[in-house]
N, CA, C and O atoms as a printed pandas DataFrame, in Angstrom:
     atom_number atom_name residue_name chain_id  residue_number  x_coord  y_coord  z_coord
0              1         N          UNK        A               1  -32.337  -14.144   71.639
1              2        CA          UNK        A               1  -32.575  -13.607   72.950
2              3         C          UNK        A               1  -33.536  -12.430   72.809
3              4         O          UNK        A               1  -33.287  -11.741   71.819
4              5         N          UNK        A               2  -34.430  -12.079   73.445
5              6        CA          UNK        A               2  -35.255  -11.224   73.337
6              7         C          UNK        A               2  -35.444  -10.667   75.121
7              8         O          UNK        A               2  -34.829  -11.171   76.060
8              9         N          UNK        A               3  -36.343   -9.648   75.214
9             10        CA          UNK        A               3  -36.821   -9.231   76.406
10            11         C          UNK        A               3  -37.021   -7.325   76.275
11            12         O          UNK        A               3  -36.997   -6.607   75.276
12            13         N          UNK        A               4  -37.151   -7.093   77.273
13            14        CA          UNK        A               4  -37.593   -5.758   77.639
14            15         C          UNK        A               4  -36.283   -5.010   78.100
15            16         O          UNK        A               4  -35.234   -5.584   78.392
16            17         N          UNK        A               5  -36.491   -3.645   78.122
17            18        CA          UNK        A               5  -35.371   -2.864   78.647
18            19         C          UNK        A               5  -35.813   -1.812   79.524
19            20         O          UNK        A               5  -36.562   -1.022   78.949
20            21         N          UNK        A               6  -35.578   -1.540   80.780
21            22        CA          UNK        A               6  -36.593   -0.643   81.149
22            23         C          UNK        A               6  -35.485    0.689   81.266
23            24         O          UNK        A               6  -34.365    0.575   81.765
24            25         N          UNK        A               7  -35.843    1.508   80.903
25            26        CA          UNK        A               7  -35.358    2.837   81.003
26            27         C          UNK        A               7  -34.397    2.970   82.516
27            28         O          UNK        A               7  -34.734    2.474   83.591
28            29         N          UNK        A               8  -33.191    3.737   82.271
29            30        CA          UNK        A               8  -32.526    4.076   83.522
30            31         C          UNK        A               8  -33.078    5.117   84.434
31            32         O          UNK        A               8  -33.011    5.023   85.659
32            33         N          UNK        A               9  -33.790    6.412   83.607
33            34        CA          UNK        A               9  -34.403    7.777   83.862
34            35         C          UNK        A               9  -35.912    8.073   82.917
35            36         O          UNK        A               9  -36.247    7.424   81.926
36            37         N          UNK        A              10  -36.423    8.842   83.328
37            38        CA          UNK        A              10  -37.484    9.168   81.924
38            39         C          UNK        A              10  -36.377   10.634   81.626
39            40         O          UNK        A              10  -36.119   11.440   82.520
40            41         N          UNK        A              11  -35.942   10.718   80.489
41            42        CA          UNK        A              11  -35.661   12.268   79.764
42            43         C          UNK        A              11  -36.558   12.737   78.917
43            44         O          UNK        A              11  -36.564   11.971   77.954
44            45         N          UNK        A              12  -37.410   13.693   78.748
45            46        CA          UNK        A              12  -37.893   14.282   78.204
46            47         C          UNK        A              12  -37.875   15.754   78.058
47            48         O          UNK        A              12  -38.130   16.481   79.019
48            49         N          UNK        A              13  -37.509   16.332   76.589
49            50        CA          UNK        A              13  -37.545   15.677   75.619
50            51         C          UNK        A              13  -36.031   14.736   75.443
51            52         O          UNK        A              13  -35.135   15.004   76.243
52            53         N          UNK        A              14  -35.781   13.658   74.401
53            54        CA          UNK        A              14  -34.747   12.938   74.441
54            55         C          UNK        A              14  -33.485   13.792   73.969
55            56         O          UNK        A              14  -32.383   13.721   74.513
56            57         N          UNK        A              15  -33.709   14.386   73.180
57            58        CA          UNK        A              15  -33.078   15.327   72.596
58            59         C          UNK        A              15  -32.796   16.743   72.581
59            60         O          UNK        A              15  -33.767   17.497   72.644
60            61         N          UNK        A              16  -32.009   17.078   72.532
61            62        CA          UNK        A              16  -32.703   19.184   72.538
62            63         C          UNK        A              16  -32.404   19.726   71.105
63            64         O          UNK        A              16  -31.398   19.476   70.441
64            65         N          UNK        A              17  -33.653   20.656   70.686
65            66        CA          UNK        A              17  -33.241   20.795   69.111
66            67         C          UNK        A              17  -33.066   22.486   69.228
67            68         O          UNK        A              17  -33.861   22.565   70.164
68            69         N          UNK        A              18  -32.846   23.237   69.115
69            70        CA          UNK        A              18  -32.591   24.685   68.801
70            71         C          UNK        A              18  -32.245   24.901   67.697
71            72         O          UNK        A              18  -31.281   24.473   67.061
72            73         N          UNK        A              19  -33.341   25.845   67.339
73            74        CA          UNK        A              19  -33.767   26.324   65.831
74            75         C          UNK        A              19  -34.085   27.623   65.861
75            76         O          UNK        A              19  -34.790   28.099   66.750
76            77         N          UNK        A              20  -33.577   28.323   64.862
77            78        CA          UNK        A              20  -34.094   29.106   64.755
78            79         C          UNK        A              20  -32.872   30.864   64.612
79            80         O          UNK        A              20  -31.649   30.841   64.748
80            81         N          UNK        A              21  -33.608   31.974   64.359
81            82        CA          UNK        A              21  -32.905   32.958   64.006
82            83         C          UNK        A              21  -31.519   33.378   64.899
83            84         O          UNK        A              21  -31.647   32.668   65.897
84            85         N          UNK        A              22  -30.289   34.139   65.069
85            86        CA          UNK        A              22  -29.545   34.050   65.422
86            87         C          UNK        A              22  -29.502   35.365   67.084
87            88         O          UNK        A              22  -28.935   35.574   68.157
88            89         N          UNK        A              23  -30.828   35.990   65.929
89            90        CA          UNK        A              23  -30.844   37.474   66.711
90            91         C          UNK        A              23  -32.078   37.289   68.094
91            92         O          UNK        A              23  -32.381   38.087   68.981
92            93         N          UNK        A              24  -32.613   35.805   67.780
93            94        CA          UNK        A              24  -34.015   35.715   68.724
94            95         C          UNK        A              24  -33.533   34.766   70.404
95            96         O          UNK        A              24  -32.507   34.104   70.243
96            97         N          UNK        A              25  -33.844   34.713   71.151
97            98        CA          UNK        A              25  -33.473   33.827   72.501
98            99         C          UNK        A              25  -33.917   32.121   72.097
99           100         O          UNK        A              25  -35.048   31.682   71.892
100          101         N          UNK        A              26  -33.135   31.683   72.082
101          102        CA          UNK        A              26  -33.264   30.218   71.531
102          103         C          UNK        A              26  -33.414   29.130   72.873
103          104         O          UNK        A              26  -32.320   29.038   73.429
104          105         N          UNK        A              27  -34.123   28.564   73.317
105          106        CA          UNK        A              27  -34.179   28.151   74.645
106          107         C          UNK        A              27  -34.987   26.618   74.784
107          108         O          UNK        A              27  -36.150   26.634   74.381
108          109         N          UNK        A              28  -34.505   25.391   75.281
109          110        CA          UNK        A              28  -35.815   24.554   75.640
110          111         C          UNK        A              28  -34.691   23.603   76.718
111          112         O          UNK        A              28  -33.503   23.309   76.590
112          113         N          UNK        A              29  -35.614   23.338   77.696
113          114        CA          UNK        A              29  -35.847   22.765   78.805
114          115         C          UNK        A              29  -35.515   21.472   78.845
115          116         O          UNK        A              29  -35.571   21.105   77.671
116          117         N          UNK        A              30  -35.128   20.358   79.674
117          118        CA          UNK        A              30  -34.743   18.726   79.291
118          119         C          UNK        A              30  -35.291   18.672   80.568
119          120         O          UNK        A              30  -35.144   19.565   81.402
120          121         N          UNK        A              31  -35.936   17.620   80.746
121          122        CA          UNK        A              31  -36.217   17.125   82.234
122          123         C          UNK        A              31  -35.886   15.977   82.762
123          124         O          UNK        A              31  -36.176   15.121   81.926
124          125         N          UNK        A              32  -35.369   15.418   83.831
125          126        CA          UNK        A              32  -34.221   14.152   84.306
126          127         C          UNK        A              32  -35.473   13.800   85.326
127          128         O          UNK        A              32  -35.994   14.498   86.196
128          129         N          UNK        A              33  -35.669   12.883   85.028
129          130        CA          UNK        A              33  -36.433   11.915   86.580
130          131         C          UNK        A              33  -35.792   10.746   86.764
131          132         O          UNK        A              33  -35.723    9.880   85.893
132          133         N          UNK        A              34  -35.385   10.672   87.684
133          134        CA          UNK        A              34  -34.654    9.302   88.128
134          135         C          UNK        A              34  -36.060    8.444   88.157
135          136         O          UNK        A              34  -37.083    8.992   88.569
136          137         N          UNK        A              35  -36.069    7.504   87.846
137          138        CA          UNK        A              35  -36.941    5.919   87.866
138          139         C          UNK        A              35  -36.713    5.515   89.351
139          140         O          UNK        A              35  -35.574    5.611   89.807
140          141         N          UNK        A              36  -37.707    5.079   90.109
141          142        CA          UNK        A              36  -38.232    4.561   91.326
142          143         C          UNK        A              36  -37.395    3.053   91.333
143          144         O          UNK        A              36  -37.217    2.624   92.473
144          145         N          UNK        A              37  -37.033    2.471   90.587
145          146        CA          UNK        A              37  -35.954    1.043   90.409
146          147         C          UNK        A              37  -34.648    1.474   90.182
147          148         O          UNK        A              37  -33.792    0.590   90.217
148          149         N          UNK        A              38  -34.209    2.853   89.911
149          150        CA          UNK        A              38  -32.971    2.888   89.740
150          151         C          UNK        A              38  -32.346    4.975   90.299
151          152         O          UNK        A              38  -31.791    5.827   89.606
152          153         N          UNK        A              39  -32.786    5.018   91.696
153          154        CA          UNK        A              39  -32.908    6.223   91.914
154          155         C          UNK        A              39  -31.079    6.720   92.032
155          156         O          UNK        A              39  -30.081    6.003   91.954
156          157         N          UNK        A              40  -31.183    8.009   92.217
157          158        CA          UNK        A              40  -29.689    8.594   91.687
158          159         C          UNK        A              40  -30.002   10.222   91.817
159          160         O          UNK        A              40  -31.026   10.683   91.312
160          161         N          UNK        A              41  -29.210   10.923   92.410
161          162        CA          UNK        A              41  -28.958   12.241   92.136
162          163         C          UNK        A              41  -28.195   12.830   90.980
163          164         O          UNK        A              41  -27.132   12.332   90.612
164          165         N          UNK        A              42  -28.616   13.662   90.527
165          166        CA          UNK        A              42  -27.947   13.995   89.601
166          167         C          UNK        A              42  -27.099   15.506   89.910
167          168         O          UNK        A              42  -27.611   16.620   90.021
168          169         N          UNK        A              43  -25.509   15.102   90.014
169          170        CA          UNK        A              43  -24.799   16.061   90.805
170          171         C          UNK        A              43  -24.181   17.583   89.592
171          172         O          UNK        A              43  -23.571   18.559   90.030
172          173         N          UNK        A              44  -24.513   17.403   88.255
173          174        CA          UNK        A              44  -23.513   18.441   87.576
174          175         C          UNK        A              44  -23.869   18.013   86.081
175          176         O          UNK        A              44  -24.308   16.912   85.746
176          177         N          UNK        A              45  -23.660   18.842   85.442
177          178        CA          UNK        A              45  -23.958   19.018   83.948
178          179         C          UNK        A              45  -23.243   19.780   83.567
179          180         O          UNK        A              45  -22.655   20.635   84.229
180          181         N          UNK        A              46  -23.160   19.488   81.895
181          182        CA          UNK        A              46  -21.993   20.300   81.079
182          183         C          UNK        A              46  -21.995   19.542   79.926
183          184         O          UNK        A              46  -22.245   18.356   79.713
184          185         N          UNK        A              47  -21.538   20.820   78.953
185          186        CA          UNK        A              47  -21.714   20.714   77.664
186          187         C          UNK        A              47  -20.174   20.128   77.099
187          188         O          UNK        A              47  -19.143   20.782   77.253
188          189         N          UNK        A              48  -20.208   19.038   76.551
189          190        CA          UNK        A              48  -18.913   18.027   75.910
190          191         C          UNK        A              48  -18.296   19.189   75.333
191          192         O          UNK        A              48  -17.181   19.386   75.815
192          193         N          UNK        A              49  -18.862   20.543   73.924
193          194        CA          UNK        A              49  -18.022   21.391   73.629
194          195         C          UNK        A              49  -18.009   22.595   74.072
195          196         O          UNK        A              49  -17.019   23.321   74.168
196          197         N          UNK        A              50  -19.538   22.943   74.465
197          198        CA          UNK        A              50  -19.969   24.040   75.400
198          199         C          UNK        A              50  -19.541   25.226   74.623
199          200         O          UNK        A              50  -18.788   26.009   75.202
200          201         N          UNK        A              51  -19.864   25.462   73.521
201          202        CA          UNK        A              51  -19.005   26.385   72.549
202          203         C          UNK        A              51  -20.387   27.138   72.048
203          204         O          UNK        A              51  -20.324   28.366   72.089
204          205         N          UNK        A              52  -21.163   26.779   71.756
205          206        CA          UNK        A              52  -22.285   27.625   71.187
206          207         C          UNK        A              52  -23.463   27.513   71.722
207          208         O          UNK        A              52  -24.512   27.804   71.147
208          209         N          UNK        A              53  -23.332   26.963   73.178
209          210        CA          UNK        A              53  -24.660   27.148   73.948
210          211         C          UNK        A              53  -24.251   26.770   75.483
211          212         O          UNK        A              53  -23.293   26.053   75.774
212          213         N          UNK        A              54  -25.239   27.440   76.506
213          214        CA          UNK        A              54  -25.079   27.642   77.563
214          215         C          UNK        A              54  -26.372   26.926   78.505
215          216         O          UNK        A              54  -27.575   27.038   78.267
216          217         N          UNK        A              55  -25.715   26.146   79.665
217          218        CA          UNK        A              55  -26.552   25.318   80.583
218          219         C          UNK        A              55  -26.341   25.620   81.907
219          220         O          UNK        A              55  -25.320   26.038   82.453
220          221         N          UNK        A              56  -27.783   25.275   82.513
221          222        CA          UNK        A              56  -28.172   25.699   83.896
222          223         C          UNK        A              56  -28.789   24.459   84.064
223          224         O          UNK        A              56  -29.151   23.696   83.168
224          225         N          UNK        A              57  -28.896   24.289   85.411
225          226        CA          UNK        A              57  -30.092   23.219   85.825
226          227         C          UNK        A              57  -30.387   23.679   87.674
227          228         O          UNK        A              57  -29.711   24.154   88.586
228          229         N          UNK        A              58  -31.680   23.234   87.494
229          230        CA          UNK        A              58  -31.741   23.637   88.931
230          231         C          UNK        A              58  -32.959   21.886   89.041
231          232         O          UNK        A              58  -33.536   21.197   88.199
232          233         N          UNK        A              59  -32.828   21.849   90.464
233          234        CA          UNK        A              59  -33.472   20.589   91.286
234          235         C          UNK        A              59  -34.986   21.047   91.308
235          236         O          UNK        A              59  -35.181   22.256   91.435
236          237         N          UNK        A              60  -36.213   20.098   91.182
237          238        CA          UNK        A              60  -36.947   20.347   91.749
238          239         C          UNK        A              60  -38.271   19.227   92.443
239          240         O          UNK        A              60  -38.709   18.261   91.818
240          241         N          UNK        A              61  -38.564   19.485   93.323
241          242        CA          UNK        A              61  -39.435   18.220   94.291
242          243         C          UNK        A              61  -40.757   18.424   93.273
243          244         O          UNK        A              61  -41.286   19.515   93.057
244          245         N          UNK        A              62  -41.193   17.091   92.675
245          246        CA          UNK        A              62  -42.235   16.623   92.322
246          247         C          UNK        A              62  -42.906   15.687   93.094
247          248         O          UNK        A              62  -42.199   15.025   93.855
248          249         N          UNK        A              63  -44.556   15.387   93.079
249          250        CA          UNK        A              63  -44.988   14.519   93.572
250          251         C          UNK        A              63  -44.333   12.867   93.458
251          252         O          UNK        A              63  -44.668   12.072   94.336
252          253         N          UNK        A              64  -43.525   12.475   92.496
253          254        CA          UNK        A              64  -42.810   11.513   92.547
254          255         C          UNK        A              64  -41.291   11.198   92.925
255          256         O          UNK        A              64  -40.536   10.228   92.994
256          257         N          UNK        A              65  -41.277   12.941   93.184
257          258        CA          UNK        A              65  -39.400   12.651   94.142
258          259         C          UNK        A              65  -38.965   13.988   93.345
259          260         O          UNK        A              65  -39.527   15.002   92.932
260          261         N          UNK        A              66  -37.807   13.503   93.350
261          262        CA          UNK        A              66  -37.153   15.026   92.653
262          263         C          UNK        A              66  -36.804   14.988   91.317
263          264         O          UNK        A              66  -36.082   14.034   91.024
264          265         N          UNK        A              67  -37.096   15.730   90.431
265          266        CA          UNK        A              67  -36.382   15.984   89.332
266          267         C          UNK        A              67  -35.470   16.673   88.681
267          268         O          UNK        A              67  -35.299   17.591   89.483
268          269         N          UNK        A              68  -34.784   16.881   87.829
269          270        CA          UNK        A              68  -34.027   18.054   87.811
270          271         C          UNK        A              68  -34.423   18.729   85.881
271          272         O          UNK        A              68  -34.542   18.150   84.801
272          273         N          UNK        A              69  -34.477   19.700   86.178
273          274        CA          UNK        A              69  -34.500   20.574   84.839
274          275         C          UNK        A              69  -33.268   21.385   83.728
275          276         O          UNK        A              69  -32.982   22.553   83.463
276          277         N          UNK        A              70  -32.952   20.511   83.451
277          278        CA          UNK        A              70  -31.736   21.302   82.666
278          279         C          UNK        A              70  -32.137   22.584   81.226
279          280         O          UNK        A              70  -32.667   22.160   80.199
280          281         N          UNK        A              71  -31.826   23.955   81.366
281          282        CA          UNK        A              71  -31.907   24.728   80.660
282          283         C          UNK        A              71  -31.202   24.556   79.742
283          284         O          UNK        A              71  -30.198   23.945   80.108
284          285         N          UNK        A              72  -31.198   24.873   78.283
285          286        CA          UNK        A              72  -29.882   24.578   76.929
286          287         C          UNK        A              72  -30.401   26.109   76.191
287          288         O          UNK        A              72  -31.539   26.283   75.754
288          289         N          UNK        A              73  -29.414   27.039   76.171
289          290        CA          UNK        A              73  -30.099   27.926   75.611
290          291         C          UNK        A              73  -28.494   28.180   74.311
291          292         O          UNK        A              73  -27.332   27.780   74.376
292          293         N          UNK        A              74  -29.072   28.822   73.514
293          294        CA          UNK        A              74  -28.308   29.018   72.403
294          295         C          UNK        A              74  -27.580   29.984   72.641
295          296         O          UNK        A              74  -27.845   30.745   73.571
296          297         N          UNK        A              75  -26.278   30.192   71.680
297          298        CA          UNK        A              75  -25.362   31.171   72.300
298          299         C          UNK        A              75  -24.720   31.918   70.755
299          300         O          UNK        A              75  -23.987   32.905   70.697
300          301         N          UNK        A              76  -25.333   30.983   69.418
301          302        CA          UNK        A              76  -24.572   31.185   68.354
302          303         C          UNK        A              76  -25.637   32.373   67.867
303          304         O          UNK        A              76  -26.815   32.519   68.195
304          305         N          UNK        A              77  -24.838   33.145   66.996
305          306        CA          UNK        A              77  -25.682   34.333   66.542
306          307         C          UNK        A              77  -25.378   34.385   64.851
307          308         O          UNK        A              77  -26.023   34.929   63.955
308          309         N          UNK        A              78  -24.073   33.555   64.809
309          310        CA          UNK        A              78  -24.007   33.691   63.334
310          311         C          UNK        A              78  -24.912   32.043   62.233
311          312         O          UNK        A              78  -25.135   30.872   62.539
312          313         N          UNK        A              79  -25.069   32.573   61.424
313          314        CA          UNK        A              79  -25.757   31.190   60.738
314          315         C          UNK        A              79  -25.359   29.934   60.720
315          316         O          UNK        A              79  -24.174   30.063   60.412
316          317         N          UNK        A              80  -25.563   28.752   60.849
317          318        CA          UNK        A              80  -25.208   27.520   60.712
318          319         C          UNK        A              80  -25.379   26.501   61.815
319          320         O          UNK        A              80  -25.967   26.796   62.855
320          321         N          UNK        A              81  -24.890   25.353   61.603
321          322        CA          UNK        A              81  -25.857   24.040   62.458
322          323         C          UNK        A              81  -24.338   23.751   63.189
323          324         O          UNK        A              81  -23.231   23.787   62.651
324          325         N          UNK        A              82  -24.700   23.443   64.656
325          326        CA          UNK        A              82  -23.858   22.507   65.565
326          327         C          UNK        A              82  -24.553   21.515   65.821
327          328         O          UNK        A              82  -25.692   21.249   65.435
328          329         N          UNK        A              83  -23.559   20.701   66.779
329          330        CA          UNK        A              83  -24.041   19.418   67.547
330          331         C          UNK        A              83  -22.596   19.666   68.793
331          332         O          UNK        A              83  -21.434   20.063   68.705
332          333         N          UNK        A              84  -23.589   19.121   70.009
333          334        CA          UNK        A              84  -22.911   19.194   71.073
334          335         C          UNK        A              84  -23.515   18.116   71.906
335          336         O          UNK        A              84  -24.328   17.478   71.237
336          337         N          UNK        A              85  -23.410   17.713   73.063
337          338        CA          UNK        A              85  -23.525   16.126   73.913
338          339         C          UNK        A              85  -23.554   17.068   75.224
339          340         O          UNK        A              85  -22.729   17.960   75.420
340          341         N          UNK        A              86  -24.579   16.758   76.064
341          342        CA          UNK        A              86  -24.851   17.287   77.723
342          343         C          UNK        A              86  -24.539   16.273   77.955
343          344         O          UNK        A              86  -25.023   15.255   77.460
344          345         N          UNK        A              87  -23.421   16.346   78.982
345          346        CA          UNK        A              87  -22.816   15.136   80.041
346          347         C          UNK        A              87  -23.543   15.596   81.442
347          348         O          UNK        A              87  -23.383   16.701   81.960
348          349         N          UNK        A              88  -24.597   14.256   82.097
349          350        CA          UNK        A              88  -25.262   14.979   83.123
350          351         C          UNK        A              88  -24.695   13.682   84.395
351          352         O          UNK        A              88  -25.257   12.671   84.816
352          353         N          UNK        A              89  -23.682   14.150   84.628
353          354        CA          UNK        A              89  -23.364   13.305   85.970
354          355         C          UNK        A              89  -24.240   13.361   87.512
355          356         O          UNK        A              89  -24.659   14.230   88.277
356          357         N          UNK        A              90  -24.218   11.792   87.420
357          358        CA          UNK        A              90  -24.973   11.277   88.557
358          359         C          UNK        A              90  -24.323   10.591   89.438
359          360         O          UNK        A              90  -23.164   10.226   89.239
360          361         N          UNK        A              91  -25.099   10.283   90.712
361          362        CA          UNK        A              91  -24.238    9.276   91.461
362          363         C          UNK        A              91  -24.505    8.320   91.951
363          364         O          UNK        A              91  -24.541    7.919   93.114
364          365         N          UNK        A              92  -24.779    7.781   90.675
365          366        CA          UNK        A              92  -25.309    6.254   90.544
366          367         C          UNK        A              92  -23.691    5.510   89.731
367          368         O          UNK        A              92  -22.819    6.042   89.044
368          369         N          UNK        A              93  -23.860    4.213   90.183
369          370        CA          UNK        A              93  -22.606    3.342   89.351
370          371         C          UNK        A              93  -23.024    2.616   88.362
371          372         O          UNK        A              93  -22.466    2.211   87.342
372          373         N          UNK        A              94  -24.300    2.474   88.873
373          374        CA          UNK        A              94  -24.903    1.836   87.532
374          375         C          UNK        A              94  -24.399    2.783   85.761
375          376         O          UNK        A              94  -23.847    2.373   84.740
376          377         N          UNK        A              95  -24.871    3.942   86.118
377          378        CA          UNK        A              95  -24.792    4.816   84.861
378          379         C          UNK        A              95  -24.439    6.565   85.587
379          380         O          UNK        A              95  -25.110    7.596   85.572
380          381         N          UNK        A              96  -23.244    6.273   86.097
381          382        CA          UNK        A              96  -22.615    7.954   86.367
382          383         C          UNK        A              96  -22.536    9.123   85.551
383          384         O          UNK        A              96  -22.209   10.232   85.974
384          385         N          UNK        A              97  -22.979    8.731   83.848
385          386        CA          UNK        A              97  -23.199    9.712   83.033
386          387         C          UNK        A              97  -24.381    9.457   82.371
387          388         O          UNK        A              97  -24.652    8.410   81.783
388          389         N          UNK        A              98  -25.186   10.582   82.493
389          390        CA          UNK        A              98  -26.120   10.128   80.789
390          391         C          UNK        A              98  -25.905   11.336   79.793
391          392         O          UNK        A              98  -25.643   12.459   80.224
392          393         N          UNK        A              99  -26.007   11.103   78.649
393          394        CA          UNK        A              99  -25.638   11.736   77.680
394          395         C          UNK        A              99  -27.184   12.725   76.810
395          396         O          UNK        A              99  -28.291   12.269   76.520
396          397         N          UNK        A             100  -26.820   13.675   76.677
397          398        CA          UNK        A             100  -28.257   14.039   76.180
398          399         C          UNK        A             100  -27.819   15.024   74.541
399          400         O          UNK        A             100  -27.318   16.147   74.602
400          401         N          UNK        A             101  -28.012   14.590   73.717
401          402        CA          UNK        A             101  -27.853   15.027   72.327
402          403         C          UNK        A             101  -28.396   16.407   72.238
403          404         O          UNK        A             101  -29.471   16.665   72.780
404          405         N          UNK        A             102  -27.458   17.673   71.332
405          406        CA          UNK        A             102  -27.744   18.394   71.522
406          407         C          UNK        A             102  -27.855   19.158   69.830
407          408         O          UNK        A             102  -26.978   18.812   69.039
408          409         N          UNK        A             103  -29.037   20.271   69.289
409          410        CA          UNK        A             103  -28.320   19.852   67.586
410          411         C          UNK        A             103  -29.090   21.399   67.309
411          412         O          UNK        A             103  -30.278   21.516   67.610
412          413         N          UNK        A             104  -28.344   22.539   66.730
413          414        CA          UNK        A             104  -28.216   23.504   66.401
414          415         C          UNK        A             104  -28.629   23.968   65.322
415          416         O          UNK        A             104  -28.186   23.269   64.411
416          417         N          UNK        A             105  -29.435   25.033   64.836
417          418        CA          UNK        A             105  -29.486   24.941   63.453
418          419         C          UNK        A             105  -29.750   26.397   63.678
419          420         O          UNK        A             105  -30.791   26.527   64.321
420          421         N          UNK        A             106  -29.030   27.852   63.299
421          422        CA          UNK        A             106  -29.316   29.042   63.130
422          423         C          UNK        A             106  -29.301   29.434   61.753
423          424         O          UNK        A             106  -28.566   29.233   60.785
424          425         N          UNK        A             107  -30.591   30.198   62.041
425          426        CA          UNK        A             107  -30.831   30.685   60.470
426          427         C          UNK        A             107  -30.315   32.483   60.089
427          428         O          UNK        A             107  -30.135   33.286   61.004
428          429         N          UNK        A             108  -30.167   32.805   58.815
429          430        CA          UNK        A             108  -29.767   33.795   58.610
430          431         C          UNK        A             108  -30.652   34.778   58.697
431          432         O          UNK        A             108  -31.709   34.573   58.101
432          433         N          UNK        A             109  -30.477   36.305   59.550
433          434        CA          UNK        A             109  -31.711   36.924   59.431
434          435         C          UNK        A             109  -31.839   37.966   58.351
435          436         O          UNK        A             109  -31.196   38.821   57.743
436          437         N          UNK        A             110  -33.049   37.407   58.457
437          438        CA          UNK        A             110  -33.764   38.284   56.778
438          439         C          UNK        A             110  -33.141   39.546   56.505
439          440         O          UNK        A             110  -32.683   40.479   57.164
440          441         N          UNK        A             111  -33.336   39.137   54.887
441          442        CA          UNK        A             111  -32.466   40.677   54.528
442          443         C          UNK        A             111  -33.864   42.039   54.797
443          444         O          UNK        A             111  -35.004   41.838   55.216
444          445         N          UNK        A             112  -33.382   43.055   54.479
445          446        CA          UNK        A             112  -34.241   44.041   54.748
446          447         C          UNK        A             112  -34.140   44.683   53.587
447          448         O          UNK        A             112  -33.100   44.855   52.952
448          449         N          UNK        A             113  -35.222   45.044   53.300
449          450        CA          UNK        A             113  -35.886   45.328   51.491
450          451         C          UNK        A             113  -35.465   47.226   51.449
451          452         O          UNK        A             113  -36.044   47.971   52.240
452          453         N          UNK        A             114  -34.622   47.680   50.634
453          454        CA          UNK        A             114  -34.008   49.130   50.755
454          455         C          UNK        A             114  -35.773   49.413   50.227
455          456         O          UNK        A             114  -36.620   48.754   49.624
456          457         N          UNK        A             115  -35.659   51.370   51.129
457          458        CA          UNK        A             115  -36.808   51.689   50.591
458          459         C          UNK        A             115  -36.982   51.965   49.375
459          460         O          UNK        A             115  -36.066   52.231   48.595
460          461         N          UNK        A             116  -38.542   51.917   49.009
461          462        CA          UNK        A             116  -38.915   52.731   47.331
462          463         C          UNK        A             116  -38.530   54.048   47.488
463          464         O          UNK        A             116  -38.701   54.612   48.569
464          465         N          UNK        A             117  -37.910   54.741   46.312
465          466        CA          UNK        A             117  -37.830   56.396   46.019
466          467         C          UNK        A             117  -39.183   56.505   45.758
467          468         O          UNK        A             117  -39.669   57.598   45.469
């Protein structure tokens, strides 16, 4: 059996990656467009552990309808890698959740070199 699959939404990016120091604002953007064959509001978002990072989303009218923007900003300050899952409920039956992968990686900040006597 073979054939095509056409996307439910465009998400971009598919993923959210946050990298980076513990002490710096760690931040990137996801964008939800519902597809013109399979339109849907998207009513609420939330993080599956919601433990080391924090989400917002706000609506916004594009020339192709509305989209919505989900914020993922980091929340961990001490070193080391998570993974967490954005549950972005819609109200569609087709697909009332989509899932958006979420993957952590804080680094330790640099040591600081004691002065020369």
């Amino acid at each position: 059996m073979a054939g095509s699959v056409e996307p439910f939404a465009d998400i971009s990016p598919e993923r959210v990656i946050l990298r980076g120091g513990g002490e710096q604002t760690i931040r990137q953007e996801v964008v939800v467009t519902p597809r013109a064959s399979n339109p849907f509001k998207v009513t609420g978002v939330k993080a599956k552990n919601g433990i080391n990072i924090r989400v917002t989303m706000q609506a916004q009218d594009t020339l192709e309808g509305k989209s919505y923007v989900i914020s993922v900003e980091n929340t961990k300050t001490t070193p080391g890698k998570y993974y967490d899952t954005l549950l972005v409920s819609t109200d569609s039956k087709l697909k009332p959740t989509l899932p958006i992968h979420v993957y952590g990686t804080i680094a330790a900040a640099p040591k600081k070199e004691a002065p020369k006597p």
